[in-house]
Every structure is written in structure tokens, then in C-alpha cells.
DSSP file (Angstrom, degrees, kcal/mol; ACC not computed):
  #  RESIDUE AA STRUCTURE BP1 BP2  ACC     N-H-->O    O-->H-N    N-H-->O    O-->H-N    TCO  KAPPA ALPHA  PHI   PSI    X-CA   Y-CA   Z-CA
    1    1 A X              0   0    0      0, 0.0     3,-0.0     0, 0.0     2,-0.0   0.000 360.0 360.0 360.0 131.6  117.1   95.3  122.4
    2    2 A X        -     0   0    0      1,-0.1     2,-0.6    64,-0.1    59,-0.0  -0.141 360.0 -94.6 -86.0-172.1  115.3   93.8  119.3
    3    3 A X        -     0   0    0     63,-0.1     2,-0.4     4,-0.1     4,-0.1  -0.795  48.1-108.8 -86.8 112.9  111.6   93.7  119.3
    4    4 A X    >   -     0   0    0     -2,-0.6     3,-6.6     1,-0.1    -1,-0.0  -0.295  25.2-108.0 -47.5 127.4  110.2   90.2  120.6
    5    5 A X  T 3  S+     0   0    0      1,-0.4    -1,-0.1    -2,-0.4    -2,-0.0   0.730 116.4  57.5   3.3 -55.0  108.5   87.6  118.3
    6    6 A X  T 3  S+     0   0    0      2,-0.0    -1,-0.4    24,-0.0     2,-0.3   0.177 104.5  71.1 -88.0  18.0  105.0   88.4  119.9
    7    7 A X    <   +     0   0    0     -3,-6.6    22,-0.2    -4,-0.1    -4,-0.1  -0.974  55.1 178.2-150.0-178.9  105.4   91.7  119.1
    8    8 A X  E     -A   28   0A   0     20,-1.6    20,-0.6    -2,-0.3     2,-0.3   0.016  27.0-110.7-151.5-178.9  105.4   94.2  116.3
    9    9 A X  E     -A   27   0A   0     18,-0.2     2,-0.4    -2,-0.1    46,-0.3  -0.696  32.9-176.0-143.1 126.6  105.7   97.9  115.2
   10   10 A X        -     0   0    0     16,-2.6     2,-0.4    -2,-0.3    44,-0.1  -0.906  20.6-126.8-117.7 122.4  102.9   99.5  114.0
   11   11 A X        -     0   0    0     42,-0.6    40,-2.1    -2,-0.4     2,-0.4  -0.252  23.8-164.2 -55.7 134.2  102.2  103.0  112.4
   12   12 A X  E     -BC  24  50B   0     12,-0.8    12,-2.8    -2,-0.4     2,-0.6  -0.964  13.5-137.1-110.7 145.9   99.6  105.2  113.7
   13   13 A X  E     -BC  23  49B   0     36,-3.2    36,-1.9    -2,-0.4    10,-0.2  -0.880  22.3-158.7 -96.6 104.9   98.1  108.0  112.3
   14   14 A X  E     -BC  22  48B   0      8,-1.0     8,-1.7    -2,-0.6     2,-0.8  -0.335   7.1-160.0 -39.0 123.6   97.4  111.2  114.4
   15   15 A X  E     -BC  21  47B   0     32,-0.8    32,-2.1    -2,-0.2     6,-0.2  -0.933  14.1-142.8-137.5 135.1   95.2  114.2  114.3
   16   16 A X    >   -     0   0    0      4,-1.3     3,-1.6    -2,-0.8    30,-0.1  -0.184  34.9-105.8 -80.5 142.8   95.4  117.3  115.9
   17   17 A X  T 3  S+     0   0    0      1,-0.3    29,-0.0     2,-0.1    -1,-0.0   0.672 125.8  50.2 -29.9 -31.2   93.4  119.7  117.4
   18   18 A X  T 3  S-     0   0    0      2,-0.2    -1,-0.3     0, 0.0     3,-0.1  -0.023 119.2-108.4-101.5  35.2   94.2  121.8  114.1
   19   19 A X  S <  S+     0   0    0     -3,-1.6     2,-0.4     1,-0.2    -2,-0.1   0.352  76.3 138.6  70.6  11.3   93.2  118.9  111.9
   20   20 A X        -     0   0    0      1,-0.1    -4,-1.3    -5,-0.1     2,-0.3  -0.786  47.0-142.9 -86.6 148.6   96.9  118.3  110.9
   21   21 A X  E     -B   15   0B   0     -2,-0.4     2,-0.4    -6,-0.2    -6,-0.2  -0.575  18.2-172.8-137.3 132.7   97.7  114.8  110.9
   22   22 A X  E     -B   14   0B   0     -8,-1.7    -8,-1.0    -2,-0.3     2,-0.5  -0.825  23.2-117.7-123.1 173.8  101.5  113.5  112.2
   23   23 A X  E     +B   13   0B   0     -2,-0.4    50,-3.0   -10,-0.2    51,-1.0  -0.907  31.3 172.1-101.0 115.4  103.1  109.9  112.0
   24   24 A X  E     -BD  12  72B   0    -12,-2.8   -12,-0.8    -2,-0.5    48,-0.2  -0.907  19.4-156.4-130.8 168.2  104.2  107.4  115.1
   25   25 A X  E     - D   0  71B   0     46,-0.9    46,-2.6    -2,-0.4     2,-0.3  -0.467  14.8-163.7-132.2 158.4  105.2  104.0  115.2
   26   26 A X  E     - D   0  70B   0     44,-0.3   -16,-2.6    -2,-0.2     2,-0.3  -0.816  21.3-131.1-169.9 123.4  104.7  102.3  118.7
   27   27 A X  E     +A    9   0A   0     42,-2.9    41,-1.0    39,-0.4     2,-0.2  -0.587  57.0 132.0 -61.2 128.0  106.5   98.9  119.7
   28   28 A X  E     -A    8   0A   0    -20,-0.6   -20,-1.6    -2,-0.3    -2,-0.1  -0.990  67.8-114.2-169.4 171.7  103.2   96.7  121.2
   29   29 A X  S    S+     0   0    0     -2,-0.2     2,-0.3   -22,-0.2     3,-0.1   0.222  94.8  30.9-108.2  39.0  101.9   93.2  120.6
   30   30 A X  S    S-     0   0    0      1,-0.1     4,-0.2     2,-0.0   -20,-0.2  -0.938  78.2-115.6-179.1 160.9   98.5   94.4  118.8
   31   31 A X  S  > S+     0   0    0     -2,-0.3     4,-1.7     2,-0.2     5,-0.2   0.658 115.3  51.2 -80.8 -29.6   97.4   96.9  117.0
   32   32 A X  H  > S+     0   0    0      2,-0.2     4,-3.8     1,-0.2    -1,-0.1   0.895 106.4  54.4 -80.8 -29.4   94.9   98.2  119.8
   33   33 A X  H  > S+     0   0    0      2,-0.2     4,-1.9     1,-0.2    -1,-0.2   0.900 108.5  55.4 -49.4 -38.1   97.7   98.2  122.3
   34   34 A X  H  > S+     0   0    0     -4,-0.2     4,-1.8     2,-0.2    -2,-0.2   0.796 114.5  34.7 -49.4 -43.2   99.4  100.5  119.4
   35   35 A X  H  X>S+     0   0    0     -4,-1.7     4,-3.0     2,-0.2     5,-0.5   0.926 115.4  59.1 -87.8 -52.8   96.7  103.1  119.3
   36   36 A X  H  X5S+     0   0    0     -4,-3.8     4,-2.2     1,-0.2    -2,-0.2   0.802 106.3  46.7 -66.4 -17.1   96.2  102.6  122.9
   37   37 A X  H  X5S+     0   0    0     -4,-1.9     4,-0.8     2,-0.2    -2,-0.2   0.976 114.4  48.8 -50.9 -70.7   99.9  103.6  123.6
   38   38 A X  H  X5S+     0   0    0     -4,-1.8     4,-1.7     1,-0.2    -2,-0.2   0.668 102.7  57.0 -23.6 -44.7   99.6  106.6  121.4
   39   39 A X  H  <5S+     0   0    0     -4,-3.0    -1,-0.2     2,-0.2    -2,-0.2   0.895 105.6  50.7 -58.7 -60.5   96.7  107.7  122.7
   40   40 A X  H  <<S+     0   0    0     -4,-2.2    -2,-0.2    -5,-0.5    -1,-0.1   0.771 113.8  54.0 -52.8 -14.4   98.4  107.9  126.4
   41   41 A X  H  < S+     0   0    0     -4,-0.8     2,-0.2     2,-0.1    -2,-0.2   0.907 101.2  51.8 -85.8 -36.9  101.1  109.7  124.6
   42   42 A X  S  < S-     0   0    0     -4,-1.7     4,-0.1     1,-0.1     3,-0.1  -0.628  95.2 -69.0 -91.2 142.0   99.5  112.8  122.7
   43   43 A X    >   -     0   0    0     -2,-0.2     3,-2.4     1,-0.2     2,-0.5   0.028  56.5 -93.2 -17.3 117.6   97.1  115.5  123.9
   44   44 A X  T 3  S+     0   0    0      1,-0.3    -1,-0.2    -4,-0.1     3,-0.1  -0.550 111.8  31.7 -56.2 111.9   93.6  114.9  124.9
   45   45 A X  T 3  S+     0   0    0     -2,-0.5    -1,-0.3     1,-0.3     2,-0.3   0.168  94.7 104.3  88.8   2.7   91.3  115.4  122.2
   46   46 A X    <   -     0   0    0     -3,-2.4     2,-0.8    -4,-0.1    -1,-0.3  -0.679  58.3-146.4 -96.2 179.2   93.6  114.3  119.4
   47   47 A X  E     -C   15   0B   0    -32,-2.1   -32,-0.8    -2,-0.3     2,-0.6  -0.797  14.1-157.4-130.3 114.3   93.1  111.1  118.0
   48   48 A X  E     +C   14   0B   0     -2,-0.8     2,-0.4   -34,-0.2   -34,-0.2  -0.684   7.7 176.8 -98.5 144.1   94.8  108.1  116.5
   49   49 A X  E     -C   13   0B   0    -36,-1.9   -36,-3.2    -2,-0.6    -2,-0.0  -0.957  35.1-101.9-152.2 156.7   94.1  105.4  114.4
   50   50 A X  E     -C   12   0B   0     -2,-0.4     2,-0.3   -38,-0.2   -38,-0.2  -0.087  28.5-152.7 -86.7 179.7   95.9  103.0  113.1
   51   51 A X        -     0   0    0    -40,-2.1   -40,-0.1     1,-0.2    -1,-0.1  -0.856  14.1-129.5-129.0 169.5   97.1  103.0  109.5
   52   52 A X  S    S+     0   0    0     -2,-0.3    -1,-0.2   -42,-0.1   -41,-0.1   0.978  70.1 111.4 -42.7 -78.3   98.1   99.7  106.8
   53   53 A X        -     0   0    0      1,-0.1   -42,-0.6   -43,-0.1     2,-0.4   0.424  55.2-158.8  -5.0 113.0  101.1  100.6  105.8
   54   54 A X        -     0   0    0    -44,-0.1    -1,-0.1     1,-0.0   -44,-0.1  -0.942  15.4-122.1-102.8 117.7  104.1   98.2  107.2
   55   55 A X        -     0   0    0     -2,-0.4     2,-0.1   -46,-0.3    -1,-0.0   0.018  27.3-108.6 -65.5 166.0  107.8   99.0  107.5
   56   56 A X    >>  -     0   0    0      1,-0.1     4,-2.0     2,-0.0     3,-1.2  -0.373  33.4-113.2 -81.8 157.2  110.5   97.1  105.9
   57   57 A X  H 3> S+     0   0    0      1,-0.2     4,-4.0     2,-0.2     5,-0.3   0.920 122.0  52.2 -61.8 -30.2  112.8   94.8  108.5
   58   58 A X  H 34 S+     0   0    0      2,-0.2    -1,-0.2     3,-0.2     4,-0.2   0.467 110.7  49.9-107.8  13.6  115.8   96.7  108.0
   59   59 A X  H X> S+     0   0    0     -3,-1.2     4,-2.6     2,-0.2     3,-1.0   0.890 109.8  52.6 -81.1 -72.5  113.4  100.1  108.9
   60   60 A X  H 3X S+     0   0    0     -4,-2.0     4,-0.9     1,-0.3     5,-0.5   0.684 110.5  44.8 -10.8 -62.6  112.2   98.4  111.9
   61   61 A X  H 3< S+     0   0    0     -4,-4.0    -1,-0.3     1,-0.2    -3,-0.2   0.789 106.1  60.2 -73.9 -25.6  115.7   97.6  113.0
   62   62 A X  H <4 S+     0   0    0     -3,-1.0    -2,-0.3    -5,-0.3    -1,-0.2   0.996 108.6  46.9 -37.7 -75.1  116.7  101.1  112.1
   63   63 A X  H  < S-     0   0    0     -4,-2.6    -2,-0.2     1,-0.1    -1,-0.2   0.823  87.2-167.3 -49.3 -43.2  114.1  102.1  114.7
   64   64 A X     <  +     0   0    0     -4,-0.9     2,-0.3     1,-0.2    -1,-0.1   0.900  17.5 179.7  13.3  87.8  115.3   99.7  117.2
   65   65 A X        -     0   0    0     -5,-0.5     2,-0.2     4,-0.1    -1,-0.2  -0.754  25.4-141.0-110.0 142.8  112.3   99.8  119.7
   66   66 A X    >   -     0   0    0     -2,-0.3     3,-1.9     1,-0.1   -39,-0.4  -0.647  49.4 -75.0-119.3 154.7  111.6   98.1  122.9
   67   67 A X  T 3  S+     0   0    0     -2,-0.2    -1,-0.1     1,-0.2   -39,-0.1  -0.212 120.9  20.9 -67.7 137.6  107.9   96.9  123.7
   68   68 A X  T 3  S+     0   0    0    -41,-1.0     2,-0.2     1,-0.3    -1,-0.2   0.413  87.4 134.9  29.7  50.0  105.6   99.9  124.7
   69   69 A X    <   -     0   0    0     -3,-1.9   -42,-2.9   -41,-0.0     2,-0.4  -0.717  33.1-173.9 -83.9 136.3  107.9  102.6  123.0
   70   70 A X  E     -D   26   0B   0     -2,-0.2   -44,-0.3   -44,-0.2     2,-0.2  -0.982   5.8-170.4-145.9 130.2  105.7  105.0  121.0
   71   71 A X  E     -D   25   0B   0    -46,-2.6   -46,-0.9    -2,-0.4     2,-0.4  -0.898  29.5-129.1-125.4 151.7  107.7  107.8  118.7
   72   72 A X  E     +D   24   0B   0     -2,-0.2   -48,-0.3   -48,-0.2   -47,-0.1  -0.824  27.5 178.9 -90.5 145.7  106.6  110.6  116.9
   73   73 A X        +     0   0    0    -50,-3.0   -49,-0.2    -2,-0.4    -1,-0.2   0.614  39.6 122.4-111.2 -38.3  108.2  110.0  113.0
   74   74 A X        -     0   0    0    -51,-1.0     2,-1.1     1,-0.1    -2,-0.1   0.510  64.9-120.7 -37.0 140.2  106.5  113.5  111.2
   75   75 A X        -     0   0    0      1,-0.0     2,-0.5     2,-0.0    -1,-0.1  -0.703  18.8-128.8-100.4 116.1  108.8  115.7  109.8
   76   76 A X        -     0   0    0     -2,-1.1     2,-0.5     1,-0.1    -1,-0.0  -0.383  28.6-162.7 -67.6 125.0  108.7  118.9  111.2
   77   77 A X        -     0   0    0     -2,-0.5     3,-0.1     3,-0.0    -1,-0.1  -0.849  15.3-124.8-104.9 113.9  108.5  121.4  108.6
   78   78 A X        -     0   0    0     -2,-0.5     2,-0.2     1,-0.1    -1,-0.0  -0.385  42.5 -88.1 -87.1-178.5  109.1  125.0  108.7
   79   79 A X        -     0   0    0      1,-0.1     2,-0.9    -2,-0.0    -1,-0.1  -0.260  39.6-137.0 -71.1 134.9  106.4  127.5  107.6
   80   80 A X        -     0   0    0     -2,-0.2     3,-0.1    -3,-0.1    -1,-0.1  -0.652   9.3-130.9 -84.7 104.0  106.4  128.2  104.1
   81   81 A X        -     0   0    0     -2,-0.9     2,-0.3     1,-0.2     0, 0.0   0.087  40.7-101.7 -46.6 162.0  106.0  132.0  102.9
   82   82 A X        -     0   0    0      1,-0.1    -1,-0.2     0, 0.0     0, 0.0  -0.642  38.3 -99.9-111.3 162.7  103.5  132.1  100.4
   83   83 A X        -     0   0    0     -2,-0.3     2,-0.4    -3,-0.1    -1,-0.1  -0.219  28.1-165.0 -70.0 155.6  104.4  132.4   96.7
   84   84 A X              0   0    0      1,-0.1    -1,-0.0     0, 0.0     0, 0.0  -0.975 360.0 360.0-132.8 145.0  104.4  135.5   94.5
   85   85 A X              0   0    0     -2,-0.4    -1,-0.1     0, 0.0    -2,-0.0   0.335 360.0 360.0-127.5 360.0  104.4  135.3   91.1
């Protein structure tokens, strides 16, 4: 189901209890509906806000997200040993 007219996907930015910061997108028809979906999704006491940055159409449709669907996008990363030189 595509996204309706009146609405949107917007990133948010996230921040963690450890101050690391992850990525979602949330289908909504505002930007404060966006944060405020996110916010019902993530841990109490982390935070989101929302960020400029706009996806391309053919991202969007990639995503293909139905109004007041909220995804995590951050790429999980494993830990990295530290260098010796």
C-alpha cells in the first residue's frame, strides 16, 4: 500500500541512553506525528528529533510504508577491535 497524498515519510534522529544516535523513518502526516510515533516506539528516556534530510521517491517506495509505520534504518555494526600498529 503506497503512502497517501496527506502523508509523508520522515527521518528521525534517535539518541540512546549511551548517547549513540540510530536512524528511523516513520510513515505520518506531520513531522510531530513522526517524532511522536517514534517516541512510542523506543525506550523511555531516549529521545528523537526530527532531522532535514529527505529521501528520494524511488527510496520511499523502496520502503513501501503504510501510515503510522515507524522503522529503525541504522546499521548495525559489529564491535571493532582496536588497532595496533
Amino acid at each position: 500500500m503506497a503512502i497517501p497524498s496527506d502523508a509523508g515519510i520522515y527521518l528521525v534522529r534517535v539518541t540512546t541512553d549511551d548517547r549513540e544516535h540510530q536512524l528511523w523513518v516513520a510513515a505520518a502526516v506531520s513531522q510531530d506525528e513522526a517524532i511522536n510515533l517514534v517516541l512510542r516506539a523506543i525506550p523511555e528516556g531516549w529521545t528523537a528529533a526530527p532531522l532535514s534530510n529527505k529521501l528520494k521517491p524511488a527510496e520511499i517506495e523502496a520502503l513501501n510504508m503504510k501510515p503510522g509505520e515507524v522503522r529503525e534504518l541504522t546499521l548495525k555494526r559489529p564491535d571493532r577491535a582496536p588497532r595496533t600498529n
